[in-house]
Every structure is written in structure tokens, then in C-alpha cells.
C-alpha positions as CSV (number, residue, x, y, z in Angstrom):
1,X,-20.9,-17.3,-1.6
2,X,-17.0,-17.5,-2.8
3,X,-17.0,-20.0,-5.3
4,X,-20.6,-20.8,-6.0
5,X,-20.3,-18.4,-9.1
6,X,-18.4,-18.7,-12.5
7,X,-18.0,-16.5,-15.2
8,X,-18.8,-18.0,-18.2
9,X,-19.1,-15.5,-21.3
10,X,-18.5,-12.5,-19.6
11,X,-22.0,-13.5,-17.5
12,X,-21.9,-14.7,-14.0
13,X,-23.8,-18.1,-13.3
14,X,-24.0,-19.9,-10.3
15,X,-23.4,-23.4,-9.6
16,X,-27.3,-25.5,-9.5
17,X,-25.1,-28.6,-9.3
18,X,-22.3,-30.2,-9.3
19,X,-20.8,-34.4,-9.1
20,X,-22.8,-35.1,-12.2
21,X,-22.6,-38.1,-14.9
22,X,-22.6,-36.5,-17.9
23,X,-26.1,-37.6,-19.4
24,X,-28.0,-36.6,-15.6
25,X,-26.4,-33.3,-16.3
26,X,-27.0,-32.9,-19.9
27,X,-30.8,-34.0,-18.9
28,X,-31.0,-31.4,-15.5
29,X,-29.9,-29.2,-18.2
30,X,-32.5,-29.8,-21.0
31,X,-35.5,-29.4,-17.9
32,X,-34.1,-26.4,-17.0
33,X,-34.1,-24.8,-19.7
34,X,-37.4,-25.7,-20.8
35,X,-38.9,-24.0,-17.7
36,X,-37.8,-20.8,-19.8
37,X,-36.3,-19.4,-17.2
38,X,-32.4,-19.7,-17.1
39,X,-29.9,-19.4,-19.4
40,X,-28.1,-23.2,-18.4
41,X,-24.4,-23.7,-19.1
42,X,-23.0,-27.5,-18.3
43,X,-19.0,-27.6,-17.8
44,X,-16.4,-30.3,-16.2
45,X,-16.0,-29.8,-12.6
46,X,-13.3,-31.8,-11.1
47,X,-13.6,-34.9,-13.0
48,X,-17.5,-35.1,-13.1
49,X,-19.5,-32.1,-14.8
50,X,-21.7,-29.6,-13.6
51,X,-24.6,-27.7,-14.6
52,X,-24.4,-23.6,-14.2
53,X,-27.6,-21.1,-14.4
54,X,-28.2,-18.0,-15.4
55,X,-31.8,-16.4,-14.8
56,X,-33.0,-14.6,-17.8
């Protein structure tokens, strides 16, 4: 599991995905957090961007 987590905030979310454009990632995003479920967190990762969870 090295490296499938980041600390973001002082909370630890994992990676859901990563290689992204940024408007897939901003919309994976916006669906997950509608489920009401995770707390979602969308960074750059190595030139693309990435989309980190958090369950509530």
C-alpha cells in the first residue's frame, strides 16, 4: 500500500485515480462527492492531476 496514500490536511486519503485531464478529474470529483460519501481532494500528480478520497 506504500504510496497509494497522501496526507492532505493532516487527513490521510488515498489515491481513487490518477493520469487525469483536469476537467475528467474535476467531474470524477463532483460524482463523488455527491454520493455523500467521501470527502474528495483533486491535486497534480506528475504532470496530470489526480483525484484523492477520504470516506466520511
Amino acid at each position: 500500500m506504500a504510496g497509494r496514500h497522501k496526507v492532505i490536511g493532516g487527513k490521510r486519503f488515498w489515491r481513487y485515480r490518477v493520469g487525469l485531464g483536469h476537467d475528467e478529474a474535476v467531474r470524477l470529483g463532483k460524482e463523488l462527492r455527491e454520493t455523500g460519501r467521501y470527502f474528495v481532494r483533486i491535486q497534480r500528480h506528475e504532470g496530470k492531476w489526480a483525484v484523492y478520497c477520504l470516506e466520511k
